[in-house]
C-alpha positions in Angstrom: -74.0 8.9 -21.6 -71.7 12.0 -21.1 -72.0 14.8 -23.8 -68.6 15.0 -24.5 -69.4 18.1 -27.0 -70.2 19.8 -24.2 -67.3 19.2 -22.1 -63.8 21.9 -21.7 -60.4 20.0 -22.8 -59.8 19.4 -19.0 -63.1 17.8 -18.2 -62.5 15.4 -21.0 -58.8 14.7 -20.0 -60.3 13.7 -16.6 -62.8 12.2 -18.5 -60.6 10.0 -20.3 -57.9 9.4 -17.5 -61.3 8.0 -15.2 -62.0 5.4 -18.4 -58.4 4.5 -18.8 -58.3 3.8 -15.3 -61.4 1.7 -15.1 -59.7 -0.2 -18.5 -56.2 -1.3 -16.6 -59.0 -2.8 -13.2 -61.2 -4.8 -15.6 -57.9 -5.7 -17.4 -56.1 -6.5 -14.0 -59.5 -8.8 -13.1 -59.8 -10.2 -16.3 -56.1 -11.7 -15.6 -57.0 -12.8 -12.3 -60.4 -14.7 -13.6 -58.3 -16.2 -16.9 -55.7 -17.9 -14.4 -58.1 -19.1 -11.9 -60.6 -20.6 -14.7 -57.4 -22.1 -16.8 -56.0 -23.9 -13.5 -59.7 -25.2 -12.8 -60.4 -26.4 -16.2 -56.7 -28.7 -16.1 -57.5 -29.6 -12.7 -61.2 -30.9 -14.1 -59.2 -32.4 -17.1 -57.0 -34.1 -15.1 -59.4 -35.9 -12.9 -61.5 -36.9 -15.5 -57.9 -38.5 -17.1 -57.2 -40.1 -13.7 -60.7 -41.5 -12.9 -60.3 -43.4 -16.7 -56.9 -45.2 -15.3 -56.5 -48.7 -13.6 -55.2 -48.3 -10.3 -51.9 -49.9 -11.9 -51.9 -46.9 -13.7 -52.3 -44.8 -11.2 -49.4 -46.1 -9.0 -47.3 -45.6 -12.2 -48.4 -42.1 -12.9 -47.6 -41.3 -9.4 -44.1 -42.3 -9.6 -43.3 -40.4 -12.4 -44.8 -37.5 -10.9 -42.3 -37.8 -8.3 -39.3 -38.6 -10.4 -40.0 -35.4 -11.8 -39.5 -33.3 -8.7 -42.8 -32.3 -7.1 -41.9 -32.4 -3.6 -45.4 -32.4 -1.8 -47.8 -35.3 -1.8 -50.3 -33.3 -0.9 -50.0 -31.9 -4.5 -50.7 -34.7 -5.9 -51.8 -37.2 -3.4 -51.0 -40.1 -1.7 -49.9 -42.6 -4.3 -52.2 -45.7 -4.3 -54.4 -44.0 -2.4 -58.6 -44.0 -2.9 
């Protein structure tokens, strides 16, 4: 640890533009890791939902899905599909 006593007005000005610095990374990372571990937790939650429906269910939740405009089956799968 730094003795900032001992330090001129510049040195801790640099001092404390280097830790602000560092601050906005971690922050920037943080952001990144949040997003990535929120997507992968409603991803886990929604498999677990979809393994607990009938195939029935399945078909029907696929439909909607589509009625609501997500263009790409490989989004969400092949409907009916195992």
């Amino acid at each position: 640890m730094e003795n900032y006593e001992d330090m001129s007005i510049e040195q801790l000005e640099k001092e404390n533009n280097k830790l602000s610095a560092r601050r906005l990374e971690i922050k920037s990372e943080q952001m990144k890791i949040v997003a990535v571990l929120e997507r992968k937790r409603s991803e886990k939650e929604a498999a677990a939902k979809v393994a607990r429906m009938t195939d029935k269910e399945k078909q029907a939740m696929a439909r909607v899905i589509q009625a609501e405009g997500i263009e790409s089956t490989e989004a969400v799968g092949e409907p009916g599909a195992k």
